[in-house]
N, C-alpha and C positions, 0 to 999 in steps of 0.2 A: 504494500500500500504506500500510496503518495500522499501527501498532505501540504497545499500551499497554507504558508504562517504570515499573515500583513501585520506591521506594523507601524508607524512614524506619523499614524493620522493628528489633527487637532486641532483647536483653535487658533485663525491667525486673521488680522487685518486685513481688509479690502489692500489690495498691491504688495502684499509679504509675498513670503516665500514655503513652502515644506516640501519635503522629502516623504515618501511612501518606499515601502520595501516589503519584500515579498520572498521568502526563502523553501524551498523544495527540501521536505525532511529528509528526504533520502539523494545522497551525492552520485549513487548510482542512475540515477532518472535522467534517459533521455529524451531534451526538452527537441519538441519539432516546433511549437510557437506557445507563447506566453504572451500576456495580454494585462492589460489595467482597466475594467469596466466600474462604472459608476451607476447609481441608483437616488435620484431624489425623490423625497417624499410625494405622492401621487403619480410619478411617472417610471417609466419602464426602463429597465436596466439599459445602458448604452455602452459603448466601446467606445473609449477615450484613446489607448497607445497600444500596438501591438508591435511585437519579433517576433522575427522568424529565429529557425536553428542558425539560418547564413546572417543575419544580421541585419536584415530588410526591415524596416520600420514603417506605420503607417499611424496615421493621426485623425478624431473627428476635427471636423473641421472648426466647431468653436476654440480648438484650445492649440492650434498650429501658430507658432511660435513663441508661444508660451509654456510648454509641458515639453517635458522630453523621457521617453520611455531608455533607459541603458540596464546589460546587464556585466555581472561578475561570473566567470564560470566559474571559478577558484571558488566562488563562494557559494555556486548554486542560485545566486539571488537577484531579484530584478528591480528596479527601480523607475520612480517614477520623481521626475525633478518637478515642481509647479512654481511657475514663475507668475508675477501680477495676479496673481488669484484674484476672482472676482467672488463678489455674494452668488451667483450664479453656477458657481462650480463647489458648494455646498451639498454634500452628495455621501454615501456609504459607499467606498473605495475599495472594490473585490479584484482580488487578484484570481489568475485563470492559467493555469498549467496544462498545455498536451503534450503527450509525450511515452515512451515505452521503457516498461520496468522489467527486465528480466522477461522480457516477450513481449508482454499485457500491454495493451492501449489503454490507458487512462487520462480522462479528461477531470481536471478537478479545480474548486471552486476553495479559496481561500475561504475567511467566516465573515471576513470586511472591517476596514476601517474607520471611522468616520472623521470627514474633513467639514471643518464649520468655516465660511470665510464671513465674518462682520463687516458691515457696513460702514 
């Protein structure tokens, strides 16, 4: 079994900054794409940053040049940088691991973090 662990969520100022992180329990998991989706209250889960295994990245489009999705292989872990945060990117912050454990295709959903941005 796999299990993504988020952590780095929290309350920051309209125009701060935070950092999100996401670690794969096991060092053995190969990652084929990982991802950073968001959830605000009344609406439906979105995709905010994705990688690939090759290192292709892709962005919604509210938060391109703002957010930046990077990872650590050494560490397993993926990150998600948030720059100018707006009150609008106030959202529960899930991280999204695919990828093959000893054969097994597993797709798996962190528990979430939550990012507050004030106004």
């Amino acid at each position: 079994q796999v299990q993504p662990v988020e952590s780095g969520g929290g309350l920051v100022q309209a125009g701060g900054s935070l950092r999100v992180s996401c670690v794969a329990s096991r060092t053995d998991f190969r990652f084929i794409g990982m991802g950073w989706y968001r959830q605000a209250p009344g609406k439906q889960r979105e995709l905010v940053a994705g990688i690939t295994s090759g290192g292709s990245t892709n962005y919604a489009e509210s938060v391109k040049g703002r957010f930046t999705i990077s990872r650590d292989n050494v560490k397993n872990t993926i990150y998600l940088h948030m720059n100018s945060l707006k009150p609008e990117d106030t959202a529960v912050y899930y991280c999204n691991l695919r990828g093959f454990l000893a054969g097994t295709y597993y797709d798996r959903w962190g528990q979430g973090t939550q990012v507050t941005v004030s106004s």
